[in-house]
C-alpha positions in Angstrom: 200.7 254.4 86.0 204.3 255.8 87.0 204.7 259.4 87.4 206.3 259.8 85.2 204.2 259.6 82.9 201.5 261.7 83.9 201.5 265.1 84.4 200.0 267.0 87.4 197.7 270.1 86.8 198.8 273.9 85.6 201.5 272.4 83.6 202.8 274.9 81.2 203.6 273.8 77.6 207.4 275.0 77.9 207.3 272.8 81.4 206.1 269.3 80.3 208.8 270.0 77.2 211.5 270.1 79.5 210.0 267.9 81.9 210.1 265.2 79.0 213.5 266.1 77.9 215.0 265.7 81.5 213.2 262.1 81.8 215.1 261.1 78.8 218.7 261.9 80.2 217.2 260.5 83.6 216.8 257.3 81.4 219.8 257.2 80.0 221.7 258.2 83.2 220.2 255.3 84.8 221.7 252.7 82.0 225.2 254.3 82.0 225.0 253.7 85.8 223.5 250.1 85.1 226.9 249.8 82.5 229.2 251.1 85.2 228.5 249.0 87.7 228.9 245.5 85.6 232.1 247.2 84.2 233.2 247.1 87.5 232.4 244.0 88.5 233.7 242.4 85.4 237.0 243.8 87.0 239.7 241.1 87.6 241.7 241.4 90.8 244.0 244.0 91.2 246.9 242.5 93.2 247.2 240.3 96.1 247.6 242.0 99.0 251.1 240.4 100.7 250.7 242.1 104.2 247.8 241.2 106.3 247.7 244.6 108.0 247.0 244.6 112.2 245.1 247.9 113.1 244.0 249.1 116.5 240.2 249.0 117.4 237.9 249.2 120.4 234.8 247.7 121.4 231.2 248.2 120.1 230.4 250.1 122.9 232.3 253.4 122.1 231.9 254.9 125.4 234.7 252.4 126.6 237.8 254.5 125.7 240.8 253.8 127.7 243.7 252.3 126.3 243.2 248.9 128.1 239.9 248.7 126.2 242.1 248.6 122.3 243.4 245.6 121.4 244.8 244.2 117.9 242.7 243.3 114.7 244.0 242.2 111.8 242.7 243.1 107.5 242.4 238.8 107.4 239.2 239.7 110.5 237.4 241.8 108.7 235.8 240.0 106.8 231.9 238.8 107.8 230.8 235.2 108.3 230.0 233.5 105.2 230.7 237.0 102.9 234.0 237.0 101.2 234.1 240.9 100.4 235.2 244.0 102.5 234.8 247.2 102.2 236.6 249.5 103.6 235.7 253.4 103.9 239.3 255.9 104.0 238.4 258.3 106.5 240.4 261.4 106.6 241.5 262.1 109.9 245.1 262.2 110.3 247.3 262.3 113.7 247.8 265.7 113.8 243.9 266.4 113.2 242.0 267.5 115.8 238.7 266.6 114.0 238.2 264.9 110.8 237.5 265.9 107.7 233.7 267.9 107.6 232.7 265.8 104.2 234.1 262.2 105.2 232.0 263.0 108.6 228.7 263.1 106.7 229.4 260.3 104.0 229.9 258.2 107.6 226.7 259.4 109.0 225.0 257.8 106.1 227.3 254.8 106.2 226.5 253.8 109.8 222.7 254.0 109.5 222.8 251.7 106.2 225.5 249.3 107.2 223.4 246.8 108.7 222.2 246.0 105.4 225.4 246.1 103.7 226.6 243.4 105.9 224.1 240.6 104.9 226.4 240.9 101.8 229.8 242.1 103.0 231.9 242.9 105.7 232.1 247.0 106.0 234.9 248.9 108.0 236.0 252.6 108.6 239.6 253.0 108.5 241.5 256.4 109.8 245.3 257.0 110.6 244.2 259.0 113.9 245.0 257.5 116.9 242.3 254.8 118.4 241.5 256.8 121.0 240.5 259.8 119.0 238.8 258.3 116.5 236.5 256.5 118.7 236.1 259.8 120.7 234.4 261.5 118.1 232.3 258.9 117.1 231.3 258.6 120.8 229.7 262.4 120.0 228.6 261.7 116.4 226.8 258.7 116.8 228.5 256.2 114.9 227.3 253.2 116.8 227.3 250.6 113.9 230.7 251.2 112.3 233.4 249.4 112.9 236.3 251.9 113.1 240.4 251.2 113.3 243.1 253.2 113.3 245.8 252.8 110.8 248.1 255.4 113.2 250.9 252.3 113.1 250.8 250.9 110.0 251.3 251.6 106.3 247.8 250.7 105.1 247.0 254.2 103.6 250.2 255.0 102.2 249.7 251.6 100.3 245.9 251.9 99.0 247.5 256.0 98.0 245.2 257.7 100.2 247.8 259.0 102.4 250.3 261.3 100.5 254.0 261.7 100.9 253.6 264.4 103.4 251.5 262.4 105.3 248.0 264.5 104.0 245.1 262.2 103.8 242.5 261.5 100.7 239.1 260.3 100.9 238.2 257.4 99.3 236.1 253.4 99.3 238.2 250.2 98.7 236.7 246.7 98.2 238.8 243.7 98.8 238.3 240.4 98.3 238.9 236.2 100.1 239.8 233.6 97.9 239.2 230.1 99.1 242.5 229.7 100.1 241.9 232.5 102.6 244.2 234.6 100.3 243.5 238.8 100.4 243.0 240.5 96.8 242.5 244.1 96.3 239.7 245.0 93.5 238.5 248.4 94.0 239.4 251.8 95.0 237.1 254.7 94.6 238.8 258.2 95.4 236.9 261.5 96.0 238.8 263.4 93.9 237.8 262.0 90.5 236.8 264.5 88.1 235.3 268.0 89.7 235.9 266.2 93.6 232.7 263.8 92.9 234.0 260.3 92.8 232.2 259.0 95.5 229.2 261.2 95.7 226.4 258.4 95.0 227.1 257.0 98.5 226.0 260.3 100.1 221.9 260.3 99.3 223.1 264.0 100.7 224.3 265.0 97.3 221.7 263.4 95.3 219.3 265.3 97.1 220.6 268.8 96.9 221.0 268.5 92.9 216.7 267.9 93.2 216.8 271.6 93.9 215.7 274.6 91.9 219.5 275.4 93.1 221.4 272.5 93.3 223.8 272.0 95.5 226.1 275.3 94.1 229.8 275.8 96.6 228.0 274.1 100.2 230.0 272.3 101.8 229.2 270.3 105.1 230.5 271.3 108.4 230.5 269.8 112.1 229.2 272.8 113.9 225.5 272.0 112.6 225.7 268.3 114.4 225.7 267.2 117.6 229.0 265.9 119.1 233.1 267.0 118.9 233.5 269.9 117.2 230.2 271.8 117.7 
C-alpha cells in the first residue's frame, strides 16, 4: 500500500480533504512533466553548430593551477565514449567577477555529486567565460571534483548559445548538443533560468523542490557563498 493512500493517525476531516486534493494536482503535475519531457525529445535539431569551439581547461586534479598545467580542448572532445549527447551547464561567472554567481554555485554543487551517473548516458561539462585559472580556483574551495570545467574567456561560445549579453552580462542556463555519425555537432536544447518567474531550470536543483515541501515554501531565499566552505566565505 503507497502512502498515499493511507492516512496516518489524528487526521482532521478538513486535512485528508486537502490532502486528497493536493494528490490530485501532484498527479497531474507528474503527467504534464511526463508530456514535457517527450515534447522535448520529439524536438528536431536546432542548427548545426559550424564552429567547433577550443576552450581552456585543466586537469582532474584541481589543485594543479598554474598556467603550464591548461592546455586546449575542443566542443568536438566533449563528448563521452560511446554517448553521442553533451550537456553543457552555463555558469555565470564572467571575467570581471570575482566570484560566481551564488545560485549557479549551488545548481553545480548538485551537478558534481550526480554527474557520475549522468555520464553512463552523456557527456556533461561546465562552461564559464572566467578565466581558467579562476574558475578552477574556486572549485578547488568548493569541491567540485567531478565536473569538468572550461573557460569560454577566448571565445564566442556564450555570446552564440545567448547566454552572454551585449554588454558582456552573463545568464544561467543548460544546453544539450548532439553527434551525428558523421561526427557532425547539432544544437537541440537550451534551457535558461529566466523562464517565467526566474524558474526555468529549477528541477535540476533537488534544493528547490525541497524548500516548496515546506509549511513556507521557499518565499524571497536566495543562496549565498558565505554558508559554504571555500572562496568567498
Amino acid at each position: 500500500m503507497f502512502l498515499s493512500e493511507v492516512s496516518f493517525g489524528g487526521e482532521s476531516p478538513e486535512y485528508r480533504k486537502s490532502r486528497d486534493e493536493l494528490l490530485e494536482a501532484e498527479f497531474a503535475l507528474i503527467e504534464q512533466c511526463e508530456r514535457v519531457a517527450e515534447l522535448r525529445r520529439r524536438l528536431p535539431m536546432a542548427r548545426p553548430v559550424e564552429t567547433d569551439y577550443v576552450f581552456r581547461e585543466g586537469p582532474a586534479d584541481l589543485g594543479r593551477n598554474q598556467p603550464a598545467d591548461f592546455f586546449d580542448t575542443r566542443l568536438s572532445a566533449l563528448f563521452a565514449d560511446g554517448a553521442d549527447s553533451l550537456i553543457v551547464a552555463h555558469l555565470m561567472f564572467g571575467p570581471g567577477n570575482a566570484l560566481p554567481c551564488p545560485m549557479c554555485s549551488m545548481w553545480l554543487d548538485g551537478y558534481n555529486a550526480v554527474v557520475p551517473h549522468l555520464e553512463q548516458h552523456a557527456g556533461f561539462a561546465v562552461v564559464a567565460k572566467a578565466e581558467i585559472g579562476k574558475l578552477r580556483e574556486f572549485a578547488r574551495g568548493r569541491g567540485w571534483s567531478r565536473l569538468r570545467l572550461l573557460s569560454s574567456h577566448d571565445n564566442s561560445f556564450n555570446r552564440d548559445f545567448r547566454v552572454e549579453g551585449e554588454d558582456g552580462t552573463q545568464r544561467p542556463g543548460v544546453s544539450v548538443f548532439r553527434r551525428g555519425g558523421d561526427g557532425a555537432i547539432q544544437h537541440f536544447y537550451t534551457s535558461e533560468a529566466i523562464l517565467r518567474r526566474s524558474r526555468g531550470i529549477d528541477l535540476l536543483s533537488p534544493v528547490w523542490n525541497f524548500l516548496d515541501l515546506l509549511p513556507a515554501g521557499r518565499g524571497d531565499w536566495y543562496p549565498a557563498h558565505d554558508y559554504m566552505p571555500g572562496p568567498g566565505r
